[in-house]
N, C-alpha and C positions, 0 to 999 in steps of 0.2 A: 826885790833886792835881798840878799844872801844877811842873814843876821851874824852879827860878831860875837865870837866867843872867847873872853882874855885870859881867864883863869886855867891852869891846869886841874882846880878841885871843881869845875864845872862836872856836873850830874851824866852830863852826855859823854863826855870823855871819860871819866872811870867807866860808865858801861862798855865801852871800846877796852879799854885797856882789861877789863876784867871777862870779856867774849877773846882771850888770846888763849885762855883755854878750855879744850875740849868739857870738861868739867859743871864750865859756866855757861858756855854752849845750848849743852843740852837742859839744863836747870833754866835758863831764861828762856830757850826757842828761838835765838837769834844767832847770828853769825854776821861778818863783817867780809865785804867783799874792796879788793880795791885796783885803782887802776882805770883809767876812763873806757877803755873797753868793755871790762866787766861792767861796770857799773850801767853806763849805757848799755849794754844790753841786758841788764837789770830795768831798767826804765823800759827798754821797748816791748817788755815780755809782759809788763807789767807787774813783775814782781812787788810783795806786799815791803817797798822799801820804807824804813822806819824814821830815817837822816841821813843826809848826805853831809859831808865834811870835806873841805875844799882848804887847801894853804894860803894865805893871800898872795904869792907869786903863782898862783895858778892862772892860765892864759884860759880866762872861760870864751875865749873866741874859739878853741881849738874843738870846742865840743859842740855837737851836734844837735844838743839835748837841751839846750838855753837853763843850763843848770843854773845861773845866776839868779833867775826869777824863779825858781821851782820851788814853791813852801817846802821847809823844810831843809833847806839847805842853811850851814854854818860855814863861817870863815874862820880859822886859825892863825896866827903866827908860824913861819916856817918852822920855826924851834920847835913848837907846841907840836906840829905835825910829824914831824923825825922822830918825835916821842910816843905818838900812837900808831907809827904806822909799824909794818912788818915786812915793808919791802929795803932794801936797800936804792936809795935814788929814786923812794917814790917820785910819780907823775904830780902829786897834789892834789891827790880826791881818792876818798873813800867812802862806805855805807854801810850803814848797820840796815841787814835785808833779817824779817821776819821768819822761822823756819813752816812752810806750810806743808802738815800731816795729811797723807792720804787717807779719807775718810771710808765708810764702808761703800758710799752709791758710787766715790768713784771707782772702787775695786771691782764694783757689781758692773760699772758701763763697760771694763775693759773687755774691748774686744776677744771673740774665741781666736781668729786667727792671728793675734796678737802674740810678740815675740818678745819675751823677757830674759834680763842679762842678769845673770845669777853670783854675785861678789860674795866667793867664801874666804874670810878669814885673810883678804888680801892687803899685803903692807906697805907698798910703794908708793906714794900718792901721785909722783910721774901716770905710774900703769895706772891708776886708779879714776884720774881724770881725763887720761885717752881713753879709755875704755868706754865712760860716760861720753865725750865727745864720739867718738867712732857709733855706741849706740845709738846715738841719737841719727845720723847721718844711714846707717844701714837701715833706719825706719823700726829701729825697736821701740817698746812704747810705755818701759816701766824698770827700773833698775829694783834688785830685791839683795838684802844684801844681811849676812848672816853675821851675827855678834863675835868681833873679832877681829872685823877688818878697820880698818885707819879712818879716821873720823873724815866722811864727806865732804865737812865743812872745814875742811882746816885751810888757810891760806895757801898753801902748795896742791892738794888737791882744786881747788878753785880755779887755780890760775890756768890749772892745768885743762881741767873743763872748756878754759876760750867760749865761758859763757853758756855751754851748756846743760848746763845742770839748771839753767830755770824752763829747759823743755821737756823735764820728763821728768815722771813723778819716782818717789824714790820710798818704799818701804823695808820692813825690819823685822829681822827674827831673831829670837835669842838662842836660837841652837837649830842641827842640822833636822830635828824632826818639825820643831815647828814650823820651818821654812819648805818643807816636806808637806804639811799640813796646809799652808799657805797657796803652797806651785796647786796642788790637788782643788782646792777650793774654784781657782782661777780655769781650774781644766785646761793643764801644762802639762805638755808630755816632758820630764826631768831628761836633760843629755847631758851628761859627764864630761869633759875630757880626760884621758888618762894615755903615761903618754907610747905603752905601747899594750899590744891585745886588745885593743879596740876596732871595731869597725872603722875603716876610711872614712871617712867626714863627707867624702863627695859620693857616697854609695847613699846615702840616709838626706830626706827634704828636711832642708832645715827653714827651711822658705816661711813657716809658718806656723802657730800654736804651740810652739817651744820656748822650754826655760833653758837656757844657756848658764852654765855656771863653772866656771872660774874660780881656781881654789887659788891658796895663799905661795909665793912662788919659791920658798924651801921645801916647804909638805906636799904641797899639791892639795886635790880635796880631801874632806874629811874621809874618812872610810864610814862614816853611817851617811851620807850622801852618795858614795858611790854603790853601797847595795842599795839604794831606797831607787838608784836612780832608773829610770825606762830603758835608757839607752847607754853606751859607752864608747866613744869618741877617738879615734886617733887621727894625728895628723901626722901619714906617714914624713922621715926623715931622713936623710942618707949620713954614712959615716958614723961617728960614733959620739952624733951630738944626742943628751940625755933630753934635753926638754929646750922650747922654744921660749923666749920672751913670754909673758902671763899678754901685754897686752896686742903681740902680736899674734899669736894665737886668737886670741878673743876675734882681732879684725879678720880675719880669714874665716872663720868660722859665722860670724855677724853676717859678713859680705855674702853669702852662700842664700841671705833671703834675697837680696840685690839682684844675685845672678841670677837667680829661678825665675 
């Protein structure tokens, strides 16, 4: 049975309230997902979840996951809940999920013909969580994403995941060389997009052992990523449209291991 929590100076909820920013985020290693969706498939992935938090109008028949009896679950007041959460019209559940860092053996097991999605410097959290959802889905097998883009974990990224983002591991560079430094390590051949002077995207296999990267969608990518990079990317266009959606691009370009 789900323990009750009455106080708003309860321990557990200021950690909630204080993971609303990026800030605290990264200083504790934890992040808040919510919505019974997410959360559930947080539980089916296994994710390292820390508490679950439930409204007392919440219908736990509705869930799949017998959150009622699951240690670690808490009850709130609805009040109390409108006050932690970050949805408007939450469902009535939420979770503080652990962030887990990708170590060196699992960097070492990844696959050679393995295909990684390269986030430079990208600001949308919409694009930013399809992107992760699309890679996951085209069989890519590791998101690497360069200091500058919109924190992973923010509640609109998340949501946008649909769950995503607890199937593929997610590492970090603090600039274009060391992510340069990183793709090399892994034995990634680097492909650019750019969005014209580029080879056709369907003349080059992208099927396999490529890092894909996605630059930020006013700049595009960095310029020390596009000379560093092996290859350079267009996706021809007709008329006198300058550049595509960041994350439709991405999925056209992803799809290309699919199709092969």
């Amino acid at each position: 049975m789900a323990l009750r929590i009455e106080s708003e100076d309860n321990s557990k909820l200021k950690l909630i309230r204080k993971l609303q920013t990026k800030k605290n985020r990264d200083a504790e290693g934890k992040f808040v997902i919510e919505g019974i969706n997410l959360v559930e498939e947080a539980i089916s992935k296994n994710a390292p979840i820390e508490m679950i938090i439930v409204s007392d109008d919440f219908n736990f028949d509705e869930s799949r996951m017998n959150l009622e009896d699951r240690e670690g679950t808490f009850t709130v007041s609805r009040s109390i809940f409108e006050r932690i959460s970050n949805a408007e019209n939450g469902s009535g559940v939420l979770a503080v999920v652990k962030k887990t860092p990708v170590t060196e053996d699992r960097l070492a097991s990844l696959d050679d013909d393995a295909n990684v999605l390269v986030l430079d410097r990208v600001q949308d959290p919409g694009n930013i969580g399809t992107m992760i959802r699309t890679a996951v889905a085209a069989g890519y097998k590791m998101i690497a994403v360069v200091k500058g883009t919109a924190d992973i974990y923010s509640p609109k990224v998340l949501r946008a995941t649909a769950g995503m983002v607890f199937d593929i591991p997610i590492v970090y560079a603090d600039n274009a060389e060391d992510m340069v430094a990183l793709l090399g390590k892994l034995g990634k051949r680097i492909c650019v997009t750019v969005p014209r002077g580029g080879l056709p995207y369907y003349e080059r296999d992208l099927s396999k052992g490529i890092a894909l990267v996605i630059g930020n969608e006013g700049n595009g990518i960095s310029d020390e990523l596009i000379e560093l990079a092996d290859e350079r990317l267009t996706i021809p266009m007709y008329g006198d449209i300058e550049s595509l959606n960041a994350a439709v691009s991405a999925a056209i370009l992803m799809y290309e291991a699919v199709r092969r």
